[in-house]
C-alpha positions as CSV (number, residue, x, y, z in Angstrom):
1,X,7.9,-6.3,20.0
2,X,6.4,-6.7,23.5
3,X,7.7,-3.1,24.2
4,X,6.3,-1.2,21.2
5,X,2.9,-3.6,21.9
6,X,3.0,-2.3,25.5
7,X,3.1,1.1,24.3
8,X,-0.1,1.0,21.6
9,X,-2.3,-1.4,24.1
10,X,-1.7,2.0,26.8
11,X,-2.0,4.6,24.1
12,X,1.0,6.1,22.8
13,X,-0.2,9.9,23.9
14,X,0.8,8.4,27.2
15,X,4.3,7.5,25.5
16,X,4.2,11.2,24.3
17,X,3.7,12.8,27.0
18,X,6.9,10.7,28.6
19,X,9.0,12.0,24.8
20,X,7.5,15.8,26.1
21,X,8.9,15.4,29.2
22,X,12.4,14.7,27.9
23,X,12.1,17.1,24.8
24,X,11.9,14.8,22.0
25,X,11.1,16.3,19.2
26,X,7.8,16.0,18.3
27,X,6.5,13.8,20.2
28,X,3.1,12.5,19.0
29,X,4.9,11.8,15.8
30,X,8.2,10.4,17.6
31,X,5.5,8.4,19.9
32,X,3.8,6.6,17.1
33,X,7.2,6.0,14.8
34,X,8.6,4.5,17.9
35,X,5.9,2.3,18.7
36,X,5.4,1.2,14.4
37,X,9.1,0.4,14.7
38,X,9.3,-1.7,17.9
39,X,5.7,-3.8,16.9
40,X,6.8,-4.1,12.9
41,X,10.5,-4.6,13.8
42,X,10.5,-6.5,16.5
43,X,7.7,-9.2,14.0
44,X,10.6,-8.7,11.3
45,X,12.7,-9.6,14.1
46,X,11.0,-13.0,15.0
47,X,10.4,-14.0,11.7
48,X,13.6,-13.4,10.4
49,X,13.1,-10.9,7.5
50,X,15.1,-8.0,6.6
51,X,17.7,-8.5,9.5
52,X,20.0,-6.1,8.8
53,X,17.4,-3.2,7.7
54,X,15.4,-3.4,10.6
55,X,18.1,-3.8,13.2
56,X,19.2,-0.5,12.0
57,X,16.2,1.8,13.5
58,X,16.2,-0.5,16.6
59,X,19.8,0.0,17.6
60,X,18.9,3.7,17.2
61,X,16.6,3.6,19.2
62,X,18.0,1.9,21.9
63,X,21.0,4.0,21.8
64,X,18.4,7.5,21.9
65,X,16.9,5.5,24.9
66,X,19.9,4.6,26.6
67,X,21.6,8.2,26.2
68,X,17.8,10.4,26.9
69,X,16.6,8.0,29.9
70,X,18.6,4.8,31.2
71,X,22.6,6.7,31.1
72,X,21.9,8.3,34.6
73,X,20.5,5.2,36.7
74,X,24.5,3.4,36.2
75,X,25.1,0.3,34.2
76,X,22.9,-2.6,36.4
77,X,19.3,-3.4,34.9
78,X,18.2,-3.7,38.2
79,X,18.9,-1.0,40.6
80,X,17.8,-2.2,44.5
81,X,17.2,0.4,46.5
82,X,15.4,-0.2,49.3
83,X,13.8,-3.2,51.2
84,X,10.7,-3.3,52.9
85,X,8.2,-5.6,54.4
86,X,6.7,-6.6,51.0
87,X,10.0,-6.9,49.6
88,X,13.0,-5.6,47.6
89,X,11.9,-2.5,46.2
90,X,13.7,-1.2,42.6
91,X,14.3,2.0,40.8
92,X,14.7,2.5,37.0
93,X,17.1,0.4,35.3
94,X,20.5,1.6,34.2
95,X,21.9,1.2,30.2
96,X,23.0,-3.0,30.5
97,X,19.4,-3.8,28.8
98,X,20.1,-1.7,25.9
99,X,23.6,-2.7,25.7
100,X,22.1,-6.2,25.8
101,X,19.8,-5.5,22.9
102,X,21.9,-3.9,20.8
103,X,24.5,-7.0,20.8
104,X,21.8,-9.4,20.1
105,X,20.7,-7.2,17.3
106,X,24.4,-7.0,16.0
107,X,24.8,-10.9,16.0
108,X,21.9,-11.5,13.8
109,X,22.9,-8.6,11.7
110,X,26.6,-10.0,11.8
111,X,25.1,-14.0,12.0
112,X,22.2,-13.9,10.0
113,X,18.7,-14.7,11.0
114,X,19.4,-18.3,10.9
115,X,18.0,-22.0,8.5
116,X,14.4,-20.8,8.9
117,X,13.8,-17.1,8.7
118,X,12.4,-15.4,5.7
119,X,15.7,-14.1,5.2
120,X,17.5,-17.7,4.2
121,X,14.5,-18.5,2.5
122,X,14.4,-15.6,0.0
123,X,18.5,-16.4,-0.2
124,X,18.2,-19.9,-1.7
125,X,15.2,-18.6,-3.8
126,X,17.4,-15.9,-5.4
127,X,19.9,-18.0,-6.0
128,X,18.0,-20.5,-7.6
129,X,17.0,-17.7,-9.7
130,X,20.6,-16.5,-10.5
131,X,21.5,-20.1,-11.3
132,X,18.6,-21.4,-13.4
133,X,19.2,-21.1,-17.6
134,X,17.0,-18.4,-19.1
């Protein structure tokens, strides 16, 4: 959510011009689908609704992101490559934070969203439906 937030606060024709670069297709229309699916998924995410539907586009997109940008910086996150006076100094991070985010997003798929999401709660309601005499 944070990511797809990050995106909208800067304006996702900036995000666009990133998809141009790398030629997405479409990208004012791949910008904006990307940012409504990281800010709507990632709020299904925390309140655990829809696990497994939402998880889907998001471990899309993380493996378009991880084959398009983060494939060619290696595996490591963070990638030192220098250090100067003010400090360590880092280049763009490799694939392991997709890799990351997909796994977590297959354990809730695989888990469920846990005793208090939406998701448990709709559960015991339909159940209560399928058991309760007409």
């Amino acid at each position: 959510m944070a990511h797809g937030w990050a995106k909208l606060s800067r304006g996702p024709a900036g995000f666009a011009k990133l998809l141009e670069q790398i030629h997405a297709p479409m990208p004012e229309v791949t910008a904006w689908v990307s940012v409504l699916i990281e800010v709507l998924g990632g709020l299904a995410i925390l309140a655990g609704a829809f696990i497994a539907v939402v998880s889907v586009p998001l471990i899309i997109m993380m493996l378009v992101a991880m084959f398009t940008v983060h494939l060619r910086y290696g595996f490591s996150a963070i990638n030192t490559i220098g250090l100067t006076a003010d400090g360590p100094q880092f280049g763009p991070p490799g694939y392991e934070i997709n890799l990351l985010y997909i796994a977590g997003l297959l354990a809730l798929i695989l888990g469920g969203a846990g005793p208090f999401s939406i998701d448990r709660l709709l559960s015991r309601r339909k159940g209560e439906t399928a058991t309760s005499p007409s």
